[in-house]
Every structure is written in structure tokens, then in C-alpha cells.
C-alpha positions as CSV (number, residue, x, y, z in Angstrom):
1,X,-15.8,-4.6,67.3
2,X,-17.2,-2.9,64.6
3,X,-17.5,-4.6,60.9
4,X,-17.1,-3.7,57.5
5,X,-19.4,-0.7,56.9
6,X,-20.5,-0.9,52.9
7,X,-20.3,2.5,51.3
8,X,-23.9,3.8,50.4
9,X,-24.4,6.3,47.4
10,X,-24.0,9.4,49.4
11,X,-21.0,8.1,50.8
12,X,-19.8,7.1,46.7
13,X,-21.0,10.9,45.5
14,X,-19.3,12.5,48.3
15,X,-16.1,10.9,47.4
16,X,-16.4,11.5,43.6
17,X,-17.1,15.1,44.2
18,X,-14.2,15.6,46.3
19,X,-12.0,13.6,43.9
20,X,-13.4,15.8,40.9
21,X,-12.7,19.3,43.5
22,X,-9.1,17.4,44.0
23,X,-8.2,17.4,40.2
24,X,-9.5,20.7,39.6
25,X,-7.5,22.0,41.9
26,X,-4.5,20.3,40.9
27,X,-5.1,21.2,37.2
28,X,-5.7,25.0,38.2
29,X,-2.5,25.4,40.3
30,X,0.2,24.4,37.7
31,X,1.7,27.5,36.1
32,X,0.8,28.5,32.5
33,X,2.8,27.2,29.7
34,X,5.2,29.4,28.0
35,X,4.4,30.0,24.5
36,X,8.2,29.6,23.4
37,X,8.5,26.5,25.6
38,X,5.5,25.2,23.9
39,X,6.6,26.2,20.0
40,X,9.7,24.1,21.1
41,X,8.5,21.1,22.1
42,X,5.8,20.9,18.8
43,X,8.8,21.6,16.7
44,X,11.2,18.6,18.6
45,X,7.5,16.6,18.3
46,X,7.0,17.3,14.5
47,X,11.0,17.1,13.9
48,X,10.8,13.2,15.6
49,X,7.3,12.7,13.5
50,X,9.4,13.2,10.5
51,X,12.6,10.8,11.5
52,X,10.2,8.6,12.4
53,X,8.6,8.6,8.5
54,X,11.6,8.7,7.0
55,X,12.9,5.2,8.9
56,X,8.9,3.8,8.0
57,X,10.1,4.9,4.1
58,X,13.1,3.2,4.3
59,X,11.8,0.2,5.9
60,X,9.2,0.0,3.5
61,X,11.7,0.5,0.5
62,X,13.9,-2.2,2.0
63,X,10.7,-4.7,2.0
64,X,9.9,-4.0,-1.5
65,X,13.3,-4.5,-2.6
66,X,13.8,-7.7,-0.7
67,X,10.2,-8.8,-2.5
68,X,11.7,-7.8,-5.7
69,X,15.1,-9.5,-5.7
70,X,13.1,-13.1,-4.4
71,X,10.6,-12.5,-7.2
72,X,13.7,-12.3,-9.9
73,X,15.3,-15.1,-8.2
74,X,11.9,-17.3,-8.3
75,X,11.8,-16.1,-12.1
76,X,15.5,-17.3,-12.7
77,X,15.0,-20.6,-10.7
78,X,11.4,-21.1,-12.7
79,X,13.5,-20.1,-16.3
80,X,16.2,-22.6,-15.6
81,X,14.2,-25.4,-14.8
82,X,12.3,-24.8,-17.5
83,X,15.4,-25.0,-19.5
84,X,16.6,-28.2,-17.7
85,X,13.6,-29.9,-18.0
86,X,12.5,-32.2,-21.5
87,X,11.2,-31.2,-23.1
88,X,7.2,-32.5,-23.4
89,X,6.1,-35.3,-25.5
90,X,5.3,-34.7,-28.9
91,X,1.5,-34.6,-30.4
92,X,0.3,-37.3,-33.0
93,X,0.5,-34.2,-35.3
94,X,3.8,-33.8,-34.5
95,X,5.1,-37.0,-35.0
96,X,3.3,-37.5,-37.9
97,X,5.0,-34.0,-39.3
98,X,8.4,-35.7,-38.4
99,X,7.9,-39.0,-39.9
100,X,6.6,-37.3,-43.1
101,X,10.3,-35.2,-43.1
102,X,12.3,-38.2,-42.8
103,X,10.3,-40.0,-45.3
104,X,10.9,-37.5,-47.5
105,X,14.7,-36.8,-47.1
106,X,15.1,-40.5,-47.6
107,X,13.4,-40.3,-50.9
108,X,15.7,-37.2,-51.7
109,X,18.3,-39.0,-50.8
110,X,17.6,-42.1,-53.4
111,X,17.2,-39.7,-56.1
């Protein structure tokens, strides 16, 4: 009983060559394509090109809105908690502005 004969390189280049013959052939035999068969199937392939933009467009218009209506709601959210919140502590300045203003109303009110 004979074994598993490894294919040499003539045996690899004689099969590569006949594949390369076979493909040749194949590609020779079909039947030229008709021009107005041809012009038809660019203009179906541009006409889905363009569908195809227009629902990327969309999409894309859809995003940005949804990224605009969070960004005005993170700007409400931010403005009302800023509103809600106390506000912060007064300076030393501050206080000492105030105190000065009720020191003198009180002496206003003496008068």
C-alpha cells in the first residue's frame, strides 16, 4: 500500500498554472455586458448610494439633536440647582459692609 506522496514544486506550479488557465477560461467565456444593462445597474447603485446618505444625514441630525436637548436639560438641571442652593458664605468684607449698614440705620433711626 502506497503512502502519502508530498507534492514537490513542479507538482505545486503545474497545478497553479492550470488553475490560472481554469479562471481564464472561465473569465473569457461569459458574454459581454450590455452597455444599457450596465448604465442601469450604476444608476440603481448611485440611486441606493444616495438613500443610503440621506438615512446617514438623518441619523446624524437625530444624534446632534438628542446631544442638544441633554445639553439644555444639563443647563436647566445646573441653573436650578444653582438657584436652590444657598447661597455661599459671606466675605469678612461683606460682613463688615453689612454691619456698617445696620449700624448706620440704627443711628438714623435715633435721630
Amino acid at each position: 500500500m502506497a503512502g502519502y506522496k508530498e507534492p514537490g514544486i513542479q507538482d505545486r506550479v503545474n497545478a497553479a498554472a492550470q488553475a490560472r488557465a481554469k479562471a481564464l477560461e472561465l473569465l473569457k467565456s461569459k458574454p459581454p455586458i450590455d452597455p444599457d444593462v450596465q448604465a442601469e445597474r450604476i444608476a440603481k447603485a448611485a440611486e441606493r448610494e444616495a438613500a443610503q446618505a440621506a438615512k446617514r444625514e438623518a441619523a446624524k441630525a437625530a444624534r446632534e439633536a438628542k446631544i442638544a436637548e441633554k445639553a439644555a436639560q444639563a443647563e436647566k438641571a445646573r441653573q436650578e440647582a444653582a438657584a436652590a442652593a444657598p447661597p455661599p458664605p459671606l466675605t469678612e468684607e461683606e460682613k463688615k459692609a453689612a454691619r456698617d449698614a445696620r449700624y448706620a440705620a440704627r443711628k438714623a433711626r435715633k435721630k
